[in-house]
N, C-alpha and C positions, 0 to 999 in steps of 0.2 A: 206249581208242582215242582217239588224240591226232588234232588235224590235219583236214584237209579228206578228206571220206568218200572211197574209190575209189569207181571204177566199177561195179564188182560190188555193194558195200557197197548203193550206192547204190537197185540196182536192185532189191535184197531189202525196202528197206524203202519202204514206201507213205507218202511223203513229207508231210504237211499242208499247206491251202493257204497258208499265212503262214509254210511255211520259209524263203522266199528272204526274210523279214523278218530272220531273225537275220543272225549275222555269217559271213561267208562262208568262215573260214578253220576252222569250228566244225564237226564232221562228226556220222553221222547213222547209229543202230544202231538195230535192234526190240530191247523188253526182253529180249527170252527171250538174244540173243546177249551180256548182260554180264550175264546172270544164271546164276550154277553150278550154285541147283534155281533153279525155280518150280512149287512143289507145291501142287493143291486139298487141300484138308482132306476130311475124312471126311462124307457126306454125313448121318449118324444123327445125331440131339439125345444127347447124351452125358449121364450122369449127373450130375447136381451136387449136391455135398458140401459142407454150413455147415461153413467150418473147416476146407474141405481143404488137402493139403498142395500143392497146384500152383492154378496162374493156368490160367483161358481164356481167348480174345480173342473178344469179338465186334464187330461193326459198331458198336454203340453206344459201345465204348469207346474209338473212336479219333478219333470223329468231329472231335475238336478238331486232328487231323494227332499227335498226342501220345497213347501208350498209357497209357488209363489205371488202371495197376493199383490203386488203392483203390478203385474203380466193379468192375473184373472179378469173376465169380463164381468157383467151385472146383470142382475133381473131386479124385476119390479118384488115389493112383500108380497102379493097376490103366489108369484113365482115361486118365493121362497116358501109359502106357507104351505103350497099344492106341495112341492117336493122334498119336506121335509115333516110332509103328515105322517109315516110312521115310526122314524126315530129323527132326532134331530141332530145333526154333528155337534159335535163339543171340543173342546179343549182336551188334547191327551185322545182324542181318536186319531185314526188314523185312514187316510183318502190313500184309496187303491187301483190303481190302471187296472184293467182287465183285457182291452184290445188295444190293438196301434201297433206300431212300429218298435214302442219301448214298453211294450204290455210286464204288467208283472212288476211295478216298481210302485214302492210306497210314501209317504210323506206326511208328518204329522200334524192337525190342526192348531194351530196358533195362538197364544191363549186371548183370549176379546175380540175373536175374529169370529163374524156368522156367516157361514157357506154351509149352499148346499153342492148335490151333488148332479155333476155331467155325465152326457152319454158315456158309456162305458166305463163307468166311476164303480166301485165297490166303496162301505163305506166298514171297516171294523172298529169297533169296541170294545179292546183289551178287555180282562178280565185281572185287574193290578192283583189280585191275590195272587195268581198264578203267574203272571207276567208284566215285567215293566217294559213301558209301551215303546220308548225308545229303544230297549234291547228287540222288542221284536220288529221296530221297524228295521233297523240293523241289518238282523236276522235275511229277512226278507229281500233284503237290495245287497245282502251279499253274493259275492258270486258262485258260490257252491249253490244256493236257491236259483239265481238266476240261470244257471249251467241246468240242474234241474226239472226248471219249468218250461223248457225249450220241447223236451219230449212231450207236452201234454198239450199240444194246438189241438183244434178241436177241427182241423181236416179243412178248414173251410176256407176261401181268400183271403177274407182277413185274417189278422194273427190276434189268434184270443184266446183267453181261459173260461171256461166255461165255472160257471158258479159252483159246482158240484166238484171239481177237480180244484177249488182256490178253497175250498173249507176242508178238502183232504189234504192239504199239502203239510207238510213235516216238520213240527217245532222243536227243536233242541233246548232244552229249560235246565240251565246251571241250576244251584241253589240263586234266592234272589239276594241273596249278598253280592256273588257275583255279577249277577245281571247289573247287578243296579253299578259293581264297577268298570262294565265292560261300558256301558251306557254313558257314566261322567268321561271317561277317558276319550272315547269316540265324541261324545258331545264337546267338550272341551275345543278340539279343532273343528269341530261345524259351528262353534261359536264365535269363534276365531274367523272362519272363512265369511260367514255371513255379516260377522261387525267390518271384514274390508266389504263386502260386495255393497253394505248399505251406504259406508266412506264414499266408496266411489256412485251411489246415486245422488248423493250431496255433493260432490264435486263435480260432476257432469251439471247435476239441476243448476249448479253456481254461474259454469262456464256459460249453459245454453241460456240463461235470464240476463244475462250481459250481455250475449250477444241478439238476444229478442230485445233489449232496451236502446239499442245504439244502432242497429240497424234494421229494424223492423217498427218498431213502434217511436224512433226518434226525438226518444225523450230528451236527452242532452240538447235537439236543438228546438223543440216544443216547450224546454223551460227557458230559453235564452231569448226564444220567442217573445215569453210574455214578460220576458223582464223578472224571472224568477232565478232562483240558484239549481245550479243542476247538481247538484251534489257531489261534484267529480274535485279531483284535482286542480288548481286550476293550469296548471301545464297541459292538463288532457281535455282540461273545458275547452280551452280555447281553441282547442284545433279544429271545434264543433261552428258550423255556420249558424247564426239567427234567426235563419229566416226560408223560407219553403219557395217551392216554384213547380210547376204543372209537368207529367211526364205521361208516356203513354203508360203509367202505372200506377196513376195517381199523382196525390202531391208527395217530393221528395226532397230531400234538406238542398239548396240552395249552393248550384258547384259541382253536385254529385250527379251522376248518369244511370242508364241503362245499361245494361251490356247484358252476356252471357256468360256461362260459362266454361267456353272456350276462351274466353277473354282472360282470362284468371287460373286456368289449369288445362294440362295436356292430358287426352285421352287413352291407356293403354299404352305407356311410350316405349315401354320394352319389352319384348317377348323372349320367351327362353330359347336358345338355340345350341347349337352343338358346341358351339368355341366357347361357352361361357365355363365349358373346364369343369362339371361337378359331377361328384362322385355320389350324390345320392340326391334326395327331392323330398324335403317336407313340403306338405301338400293340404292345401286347405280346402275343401270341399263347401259349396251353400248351405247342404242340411246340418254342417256344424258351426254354424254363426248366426249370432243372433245380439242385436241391438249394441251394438260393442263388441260381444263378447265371443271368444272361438273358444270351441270346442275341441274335441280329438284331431291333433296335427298328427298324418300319417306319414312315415318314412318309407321311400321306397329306393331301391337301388337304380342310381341312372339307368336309363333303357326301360325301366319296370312299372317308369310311372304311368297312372292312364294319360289318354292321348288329349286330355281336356286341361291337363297338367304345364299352362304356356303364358299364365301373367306374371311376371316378374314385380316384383315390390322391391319399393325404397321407402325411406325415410320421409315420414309426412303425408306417403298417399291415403289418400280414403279410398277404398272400397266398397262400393255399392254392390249388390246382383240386380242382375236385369233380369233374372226369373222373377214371376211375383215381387216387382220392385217394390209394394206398399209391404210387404211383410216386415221386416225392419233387418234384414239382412244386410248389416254394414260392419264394418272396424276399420279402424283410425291404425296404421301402422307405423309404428314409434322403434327405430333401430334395428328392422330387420335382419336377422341372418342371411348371407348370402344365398343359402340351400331355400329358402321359405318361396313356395309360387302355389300364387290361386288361380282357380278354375276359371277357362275362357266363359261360365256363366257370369262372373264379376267386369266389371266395370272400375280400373283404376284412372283415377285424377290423383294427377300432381301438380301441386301449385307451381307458378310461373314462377313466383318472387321469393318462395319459402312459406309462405305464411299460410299456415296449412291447420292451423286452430279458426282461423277464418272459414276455410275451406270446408272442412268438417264442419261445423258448428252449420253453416250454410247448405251441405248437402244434405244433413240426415233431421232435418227440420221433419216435423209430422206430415205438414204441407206439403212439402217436395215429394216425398213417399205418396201422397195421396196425388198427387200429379202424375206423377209417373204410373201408377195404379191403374190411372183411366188412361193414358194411352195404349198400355203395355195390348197386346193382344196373341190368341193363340190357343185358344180353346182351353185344356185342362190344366196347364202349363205355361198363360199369358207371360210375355217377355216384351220390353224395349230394345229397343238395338243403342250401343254405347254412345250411338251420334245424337238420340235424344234426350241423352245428360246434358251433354256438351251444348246443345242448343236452347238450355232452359233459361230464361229471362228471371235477372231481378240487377236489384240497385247493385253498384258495383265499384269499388277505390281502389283500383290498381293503382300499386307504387306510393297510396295513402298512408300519411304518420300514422291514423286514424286506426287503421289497420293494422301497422307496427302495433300501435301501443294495443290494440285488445290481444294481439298473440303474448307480448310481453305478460299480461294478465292471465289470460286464456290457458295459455302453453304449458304452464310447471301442473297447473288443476290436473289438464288430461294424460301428462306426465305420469301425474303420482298417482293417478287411476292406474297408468298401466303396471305402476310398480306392485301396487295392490291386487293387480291383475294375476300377477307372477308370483306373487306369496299364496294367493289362492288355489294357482295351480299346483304347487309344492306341499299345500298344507293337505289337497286335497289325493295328492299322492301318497303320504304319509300316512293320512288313514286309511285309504284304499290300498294299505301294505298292512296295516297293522288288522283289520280287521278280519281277513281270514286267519291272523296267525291266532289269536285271539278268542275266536270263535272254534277256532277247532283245538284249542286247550297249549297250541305248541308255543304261544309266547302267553307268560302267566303275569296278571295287573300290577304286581309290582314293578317288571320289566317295562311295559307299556309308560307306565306314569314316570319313569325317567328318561326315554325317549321324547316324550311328549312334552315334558318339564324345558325341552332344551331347546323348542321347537317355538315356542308361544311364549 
């Protein structure tokens, strides 16, 4: 739907107050009219299957506007066949929250990916004659929509859209010349942010299979064992013992101990206090961190921060929460600012000796998460207390070259994760600037494609 809205068009859909903001010659459709379905998903928790052979969506995996299939869970085909009996997701649809915390936000399906759809999932299917799918996911996870759909809860505890109020809500449709250029320019840096985010699951995958091969599955000394080559350096072979010996944890390479990890990192060792002199408090809260990765750093004016605003971070600490420790609520903190303190829900370790690629790599193992999972306790809200980090058992080289040389190796990987980390967040600022300018006509695609030329 090209051109300025008719009159009927017009009269169908329930206008925003800031439409006469956009460009006049820009017309104006409710979703459901440039969508072919728009279908709820099945309201039953569906079975899920380790390993299975299909994708779910849920709210949590799209939250970044980006579906994310390594995050998603599995059902069995029986699963996927039941709930994707009356349309099936495709490629170039688009998976839509309807309730949660971040209701309202879209994400598009991937192309050779088969997912269906999770509780509170919506699923649309553009109508490309009248709209390109990327401009209307755009559309949709902008924040003029999102400012929007704040007014239409549907009154109840949860925060949701009801099906009726998300097929009326308000499409702005340039001509599709422009869509399709608002869409490459916008896409362009989500191209960009996702070729780092995928970087850095190959450089993490790199770091954590090194250190599951050398301290976990003790290959280096299971080849030396049998008289085979270990594949290593031979400076860094040999630092490897030959031969095993009996521990209360099994057998373990020969020289090497038990210990904890108290033994190897200090618990929480600074807290924030009045003399440390600042003038304001970036502030990282649990429900914006996830597997690495932080979310929205808040600034608040010293005095103003909340009162759970008291772990001080340095260089090298890892970060666990002891809320729901199995959820994967961790980061690796690589040259903090002096202002940057996490919430007394975390749990910071800092290594003893520096070697803090060990440390990491050690603590956010899938294992350790799922250990600490079954202690954690507390009804809706299970927690560990920071003393049963520090008392967790496994093999242990304090002061080991062994240990040098895997940070040596380890160290620059999760390095250049974080560097990748901070282009992400730059890149992803950039479009979440350009994209209301954009959308509402006041910065035109020419302008856009030379900022972004400069960018990428």
């Amino acid at each position: 739907m090209a051109g300025r809205a008719d009159a009927a068009t017009k009269r169908s859909v329930v206008l925003p107050s800031w439409a006469d903001e956009l460009p006049s010659e820009w017309g104006w459709c409710r979703l459901a009219d440039v969508c072919l379905d728009l279908v709820d998903c099945p309201h039953s928790t569906p079975e899920l299957v380790e390993g299975g052979p299909y994708l779910m969506a849920r709210t949590s995996d799209i939250l970044t506007g980006v579906f994310r299939a390594d995050q998603a869970r599995r059902v069995s085909e029986g699963t996927y066949r039941e709930r994707t009996r009356r349309v099936e997701p495709k490629y170039g649809d688009l998976l839509y929250s309807r309730e949660g915390t971040y209701f309202g936000l879209a994400a598009e399906i991937p192309a050779e990916t088969k997912v269906c759809l999770g509780q509170r999932m919506v699923l649309l299917r553009p109508d490309a004659e009248q709209v390109h799918p990327a401009y209307l996911r755009y559309w949709l996870n902008s924040s003029r929509i999102q400012s929007h759909i704040q007014g239409y809860r549907d009154g109840s505890v949860a925060e949701r859209l009801n099906l009726p109020t998300i097929r009326r809500l308000p499409v702005c449709t340039p001509s599709m010349r422009e869509q399709r250029a608002i869409a490459h320019i916008l896409g362009v840096l989500d191209d960009k942010i996702e070729l780092n985010r995928q970087m850095n699951e190959t450089l993490e995958a790199i770091a954590r299979t090194l250190f599951k091969s050398w301290f976990v599955d003790f290959d280096p000394v299971r080849a030396k064992s049998e008289g085979r080559d270990s594949g290593l350096p031979k400076p860094i072979s040999d630092l490897f013992p030959d031969s095993f010996e009996e521990s209360e944890l099994g057998e373990i390479p020969k020289g090497w101990r038990i210990g904890t990890v108290n033994d190897i990192a200090e618990t929480n060792a600074k807290t924030l206090s009045r003399r440390d002199g600042l003038d304001v408090i970036d502030y990282i809260e649990i429900s914006e961190v996830m597997r690495g990765e932080i979310g929205t750093v808040v600034r608040y004016e010293r005095g103003a921060e909340p009162s759970r605003a008291r772990r001080c971070l340095r260089h090298g600490d890892s970060v666990l929460s002891t809320v729901r420790p199995d959820r994967g609520a961790y980061f690796l903190c690589l040259n903090p600012p002096k202002a940057l303190i996490a919430s007394t829900g975390f749990a910071v370790l800092s290594p003893r000796d520096g070697n803090w690629a060990f440390l990491y790599s050690a603590l956010t193992r899938h294992e350790v998460g799922e250990e600490l999972g079954r202690l954690a306790d507390g009804g809706a809200y299970p927690a560990v207390r920071p003393e049963a980090i520090g008392a967790l058992g496994f093999v242990i080289l304090r002061g080991s070259q062994i240990v040098s040389a895997f940070q040596k190796l380890a160290g620059p990987l999760f390095e250049r994760a974080q560097q990748n980390g901070a282009e992400v967040k730059s890149l992803a600022a950039l479009r979440d600037t350009l994209l209301p300018k954009l959308l509402s006509g006041e910065l035109r695609v020419k302008d856009a494609e030379r900022i972004v030329a400069g960018q990428v």
